[in-house]
N, C-alpha and C positions, 0 to 999 in steps of 0.2 A: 682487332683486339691486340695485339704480336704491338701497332705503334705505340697502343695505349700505355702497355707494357714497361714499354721500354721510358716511352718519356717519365710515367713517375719514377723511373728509377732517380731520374732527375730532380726528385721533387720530395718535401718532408713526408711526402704517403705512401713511398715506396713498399710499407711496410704493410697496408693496411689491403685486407681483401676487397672484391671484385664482382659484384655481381650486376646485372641489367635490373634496372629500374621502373623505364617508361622507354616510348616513344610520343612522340603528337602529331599531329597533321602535317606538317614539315618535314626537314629529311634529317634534323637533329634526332641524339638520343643520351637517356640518361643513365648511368651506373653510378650503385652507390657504394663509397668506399669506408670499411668500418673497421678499426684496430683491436687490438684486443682488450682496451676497455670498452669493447660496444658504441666509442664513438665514431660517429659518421657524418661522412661532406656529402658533397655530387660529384660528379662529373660529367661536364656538359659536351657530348662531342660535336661537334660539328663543322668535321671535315669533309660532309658532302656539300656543304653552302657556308665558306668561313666567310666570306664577305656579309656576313648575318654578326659577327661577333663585335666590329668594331661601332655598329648600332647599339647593341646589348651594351656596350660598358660605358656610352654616351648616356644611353636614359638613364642606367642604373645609378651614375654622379647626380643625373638629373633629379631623380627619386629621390635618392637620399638625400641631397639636398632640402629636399622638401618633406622629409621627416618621413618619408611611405617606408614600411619594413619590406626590403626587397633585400633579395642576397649577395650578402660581401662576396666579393671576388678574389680568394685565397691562393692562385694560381693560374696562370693563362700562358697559354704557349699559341697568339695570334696565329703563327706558320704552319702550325696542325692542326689548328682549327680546336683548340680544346681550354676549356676553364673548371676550378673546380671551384667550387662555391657551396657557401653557406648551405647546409640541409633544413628545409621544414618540416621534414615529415613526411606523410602518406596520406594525412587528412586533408581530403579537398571539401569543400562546400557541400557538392554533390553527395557525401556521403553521409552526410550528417542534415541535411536542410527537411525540413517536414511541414506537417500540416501546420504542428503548434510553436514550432520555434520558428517557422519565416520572417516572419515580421519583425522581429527582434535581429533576427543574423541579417538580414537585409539592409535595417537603419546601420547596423556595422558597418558592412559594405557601404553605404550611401556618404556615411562618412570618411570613409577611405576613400572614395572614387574626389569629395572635398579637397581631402589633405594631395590629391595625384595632384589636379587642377590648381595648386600652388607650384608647381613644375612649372621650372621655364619650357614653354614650349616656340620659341622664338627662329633656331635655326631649324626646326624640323620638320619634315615636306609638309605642304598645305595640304589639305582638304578641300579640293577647289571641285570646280562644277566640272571639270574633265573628269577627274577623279572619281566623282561620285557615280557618273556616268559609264567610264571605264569599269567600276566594280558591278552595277547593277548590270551592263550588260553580258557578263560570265552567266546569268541565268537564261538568258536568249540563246547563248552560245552551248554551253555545258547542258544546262537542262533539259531547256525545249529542243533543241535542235541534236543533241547530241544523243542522251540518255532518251528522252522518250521519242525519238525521230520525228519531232512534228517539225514539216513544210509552211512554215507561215506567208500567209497572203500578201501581197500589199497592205492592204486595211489594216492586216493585223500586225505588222510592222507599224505602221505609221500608231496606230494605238499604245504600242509600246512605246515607240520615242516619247509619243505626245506626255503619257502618261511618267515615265520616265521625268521628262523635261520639268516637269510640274510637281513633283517628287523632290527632285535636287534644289529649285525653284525655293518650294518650304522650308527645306533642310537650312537654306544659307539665309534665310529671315532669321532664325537665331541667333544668340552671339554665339561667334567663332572666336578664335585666336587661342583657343583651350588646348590644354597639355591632352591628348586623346591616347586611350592603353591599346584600345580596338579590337581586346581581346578580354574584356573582363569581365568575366564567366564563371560558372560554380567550378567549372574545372581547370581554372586558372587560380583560383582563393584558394589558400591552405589557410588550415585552422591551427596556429602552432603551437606548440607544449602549453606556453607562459599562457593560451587563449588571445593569440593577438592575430591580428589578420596579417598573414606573409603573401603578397605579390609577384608572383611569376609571369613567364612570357610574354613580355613588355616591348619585345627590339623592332616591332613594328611601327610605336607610335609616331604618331602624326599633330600636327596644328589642325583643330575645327571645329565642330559643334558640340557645345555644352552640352545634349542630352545623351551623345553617342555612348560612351561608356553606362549611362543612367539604363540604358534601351539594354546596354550586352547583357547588364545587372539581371533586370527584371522582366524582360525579354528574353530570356535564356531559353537557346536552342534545345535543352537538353530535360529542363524540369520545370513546371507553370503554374500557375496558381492564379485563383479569381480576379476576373479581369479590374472586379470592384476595389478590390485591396488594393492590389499592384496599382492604378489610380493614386491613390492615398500616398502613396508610397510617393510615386511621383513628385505630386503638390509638395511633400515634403521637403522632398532633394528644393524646390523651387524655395520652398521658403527659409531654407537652411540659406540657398546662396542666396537669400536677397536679390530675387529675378521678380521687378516691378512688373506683375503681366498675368491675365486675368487666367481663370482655369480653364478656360476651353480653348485659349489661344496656346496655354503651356502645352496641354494633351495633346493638341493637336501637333506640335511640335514633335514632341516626344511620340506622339505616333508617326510620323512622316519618316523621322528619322529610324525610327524601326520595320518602315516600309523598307527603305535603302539597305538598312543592313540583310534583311532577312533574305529580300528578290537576291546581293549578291550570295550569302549565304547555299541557299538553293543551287547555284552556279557552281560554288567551291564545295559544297559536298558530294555534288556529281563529279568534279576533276578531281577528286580523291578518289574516285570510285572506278571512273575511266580508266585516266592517268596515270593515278599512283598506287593503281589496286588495292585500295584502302577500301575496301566493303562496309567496315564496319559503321562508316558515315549514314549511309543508307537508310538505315533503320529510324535517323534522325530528322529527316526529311518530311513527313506527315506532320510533325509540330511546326516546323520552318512553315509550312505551303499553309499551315494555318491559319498562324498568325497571319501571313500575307493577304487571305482571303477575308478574314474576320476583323482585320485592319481595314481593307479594300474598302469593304462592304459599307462603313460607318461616313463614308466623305463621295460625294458628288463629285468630286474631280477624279477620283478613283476606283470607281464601284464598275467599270467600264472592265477592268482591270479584274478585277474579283469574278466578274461573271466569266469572264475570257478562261480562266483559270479554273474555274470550279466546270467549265463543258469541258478542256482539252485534259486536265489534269485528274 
């Protein structure tokens, strides 16, 4: 706190108080800074992981570019790791999404996740079948083997690969070359004063598949709703972009690719939980392993997978 300190002394907000905000899954954290007329920035620290920062201010020209309300960048000091940036508020998605307003805050989002995918996404890392493969397997590693100590067999290795393989396999039938957030979740959406959707935690993105942000959306780890709607919901996103391609070929898309998210998922909330003694992940996991099984369950190339998980899990 002592560098925090000292660097605004550097800075027009020298003046303005000091308190903690948030954390997330990462090793970032945010305080918010407010003057005495009750105005307030951020402050993004992130001098446990600064090489996170020169990503962040790449997508956010990118974003904005492309018309996404993401937050100006009002000061940055690269060398300690710190920016201060536009504030949205406290309202995340999560706090606000319910039974009767889903469906409306969602076409929001669906239309945001649109306006992202005008994002150049041209220099930035692929989505490739290493990748995809590298993420799903943190749930063999983390999950299974780590958090619930299961010994997998031969058989049941070679079942994962196989299943794996056939997973990533789907995933890159769809069109790729897409601006990807990787994180675009009710707890990454802020809802802002003016009611305009603000975008956060973006310095991951990647080049890849169209439905992946669609999947963070409606697939969200955290909050669910009928599998019939969220469908709907789907077909929508498809028919917003103009994706010439039939409804069971799209779903199944957009399920495949929520297969991949979620199995890594399951991995990365267990290494939060090993790792980074982040517990509070934990509790989240019963939705993750859900989806995965109730996804499984619906396709013959994967239901191999579903049963595996639903005896050891």
């Amino acid at each position: 706190m002592n560098k925090i300190k000292e660097w605004l002394k550097t800075t027009p907000y020298k003046s303005y108080s000091i308190r903690i905000s948030s954390t997330d899954a990462s090793f970032r954290k945010y305080y918010r800074l407010t003057n005495a007329d009750n105005k307030t920035v951020l402050l993004m620290d992130s001098s446990l992981e600064k090489e996170s920062l020169k990503p962040f201010l790449n997508v956010t020209e990118k974003l904005l570019s492309a018309k996404v309300n993401v937050p100006l960048i009002l000061e940055q000091s690269l060398e300690n790791g710190f920016l201060i940036i536009k504030d949205f508020g406290s309202t995340h998605y999560l706090d606000i999404l319910n039974n009767i307003n889903y469906k409306t805050m969602y076409t929001k989002a669906i239309d945001c996740i649109l306006n992202m995918q005008k994002a150049d996404a041209s220099n930035l890392p692929i989505y490739d079948k290493t990748f995809l493969h590298f993420e799903m397997n943190l749930m063999r590693d983390w999950y299974l083997q780590k958090r619930l100590k299961i010994t997998l067999s031969e058989a049941e290795e070679e079942l994962i690969e196989k299943t794996f393989n056939t997973i990533s396999n789907i995933v890159l039938q769809q069109p790729q070359n897409t601006f990807v957030h990787r994180d675009f979740h009710s707890r990454n959406i802020m809802l802002t004063n003016n009611d305009r959707i603000g975008v956060i935690d973006y310095q991951d993105a990647m080049n890849g598949a169209i439905t992946y942000d669609l999947v963070s959306l409606l697939k969200d780890c955290y909050i669910s709703y009928k599998r019939e709607e969220i469908e709907k919901l789907v077909l929508e996103f498809r028919d917003k972009k103009s994706i010439n391609i039939d409804n069971k070929t799209f779903i199944k898309w957009f399920d495949f690719m929520g297969l991949q998210r979620h199995i890594k998922v399951l991995g990365i909330f267990s290494r939060l939980s090993i790792r980074d003694k982040k517990d509070c992940y934990l509790k989240d996991i019963p939705l993750t392993l859900k989806y995965i099984i109730d996804t499984a369950s619906r396709y013959d190339e994967t239901k191999k997978l579903a049963e595996f998980l639903k005896a050891k899990c």
